[in-house]
C-alpha positions as CSV (number, residue, x, y, z in Angstrom):
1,X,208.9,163.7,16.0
2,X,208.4,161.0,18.7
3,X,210.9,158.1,19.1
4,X,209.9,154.0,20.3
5,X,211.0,151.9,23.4
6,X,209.9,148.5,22.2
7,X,210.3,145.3,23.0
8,X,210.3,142.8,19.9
9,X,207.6,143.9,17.8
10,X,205.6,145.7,21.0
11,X,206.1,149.4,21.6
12,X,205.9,150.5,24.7
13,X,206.6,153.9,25.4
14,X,206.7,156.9,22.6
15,X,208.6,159.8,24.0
16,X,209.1,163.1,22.2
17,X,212.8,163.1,20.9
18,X,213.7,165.0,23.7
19,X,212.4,163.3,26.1
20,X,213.9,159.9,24.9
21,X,217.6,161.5,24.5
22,X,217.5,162.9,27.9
23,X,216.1,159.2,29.3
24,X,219.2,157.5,27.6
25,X,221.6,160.0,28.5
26,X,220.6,159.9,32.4
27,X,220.4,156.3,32.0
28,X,223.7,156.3,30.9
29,X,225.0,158.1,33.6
30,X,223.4,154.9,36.2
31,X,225.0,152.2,33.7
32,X,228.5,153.5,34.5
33,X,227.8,154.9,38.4
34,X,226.5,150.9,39.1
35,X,228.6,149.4,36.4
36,X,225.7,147.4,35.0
37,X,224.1,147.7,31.3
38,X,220.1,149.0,31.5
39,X,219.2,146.6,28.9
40,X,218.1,149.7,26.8
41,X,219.6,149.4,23.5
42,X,220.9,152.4,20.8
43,X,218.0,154.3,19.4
44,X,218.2,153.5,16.1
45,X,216.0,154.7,13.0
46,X,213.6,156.1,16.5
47,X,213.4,153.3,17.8
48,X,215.2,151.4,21.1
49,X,214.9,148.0,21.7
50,X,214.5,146.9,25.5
51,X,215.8,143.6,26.7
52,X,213.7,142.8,29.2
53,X,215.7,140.6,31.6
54,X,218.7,142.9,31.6
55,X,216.3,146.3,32.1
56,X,214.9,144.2,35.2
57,X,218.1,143.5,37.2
58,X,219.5,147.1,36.3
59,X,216.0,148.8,37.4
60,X,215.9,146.8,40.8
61,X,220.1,147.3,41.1
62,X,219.0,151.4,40.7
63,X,216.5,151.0,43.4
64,X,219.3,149.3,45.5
65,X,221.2,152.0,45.2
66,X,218.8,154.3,46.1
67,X,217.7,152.6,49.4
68,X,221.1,152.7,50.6
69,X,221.5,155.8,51.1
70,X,219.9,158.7,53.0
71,X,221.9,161.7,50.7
72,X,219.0,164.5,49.8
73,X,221.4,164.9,46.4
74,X,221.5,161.5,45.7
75,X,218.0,161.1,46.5
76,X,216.8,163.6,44.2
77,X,219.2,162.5,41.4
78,X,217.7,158.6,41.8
79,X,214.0,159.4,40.9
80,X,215.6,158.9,37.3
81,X,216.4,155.6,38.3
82,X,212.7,155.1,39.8
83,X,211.7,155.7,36.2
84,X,213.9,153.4,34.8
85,X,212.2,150.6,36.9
86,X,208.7,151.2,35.8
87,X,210.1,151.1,32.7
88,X,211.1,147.6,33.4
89,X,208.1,146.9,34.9
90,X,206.2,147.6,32.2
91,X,208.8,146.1,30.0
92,X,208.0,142.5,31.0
93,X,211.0,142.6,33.5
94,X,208.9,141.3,36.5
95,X,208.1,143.3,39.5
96,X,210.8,146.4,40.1
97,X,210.2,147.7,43.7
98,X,208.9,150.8,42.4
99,X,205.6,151.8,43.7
100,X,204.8,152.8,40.3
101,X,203.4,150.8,37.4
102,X,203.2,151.6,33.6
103,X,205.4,153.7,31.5
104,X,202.3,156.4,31.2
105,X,203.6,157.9,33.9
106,X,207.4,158.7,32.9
């Protein structure tokens, strides 16, 4: 069984289960490490709405993050994050500073 990222009536990403709870759960963990909401909603009946504007601030706060630091750990832990902002991207959010583009690739 797959699960939906949409925004409005658009889907734009269909994950296996798996793969969508372990995207929310790590996106959880950047929501409360930056103390910002992702914009991702509660997958509900398989299917998470995306608030574009709120995924695009989170998703370029990530990368932030990410650039400030030069921790191999830390590093490695943010390419979750990385994700998260072509998700926004492809979401509608504007430009993330992720030189990646389209939610294919997550």
């Amino acid at each position: 069984m797959s699960q939906y990222f949409s925004m409005g009536e658009e889907p734009l990403w269909n994950p296996s289960s798996g793969a969508a709870r372990l995207f929310l759960r790590q996106t959880a963990v950047f929501e409360a490490e930056l103390g910002l909401p992702s914009g991702l909603g509660p997958m509900e009946n398989d299917e998470c709405q995306i608030d574009s504007v709120v995924l695009g601030a989170f998703a370029n706060a990530v990368l932030a993050h990410r650039e400030r630091t030069r921790h191999a750990v830390i590093l490695a832990l943010s390419l979750h994050g990385e994700g998260t902002a072509v998700e926004g991207e492809g979401a509608g959010a504007g430009p993330a500073h992720a030189p990646v583009s389209g939610l294919g690739h997550l």
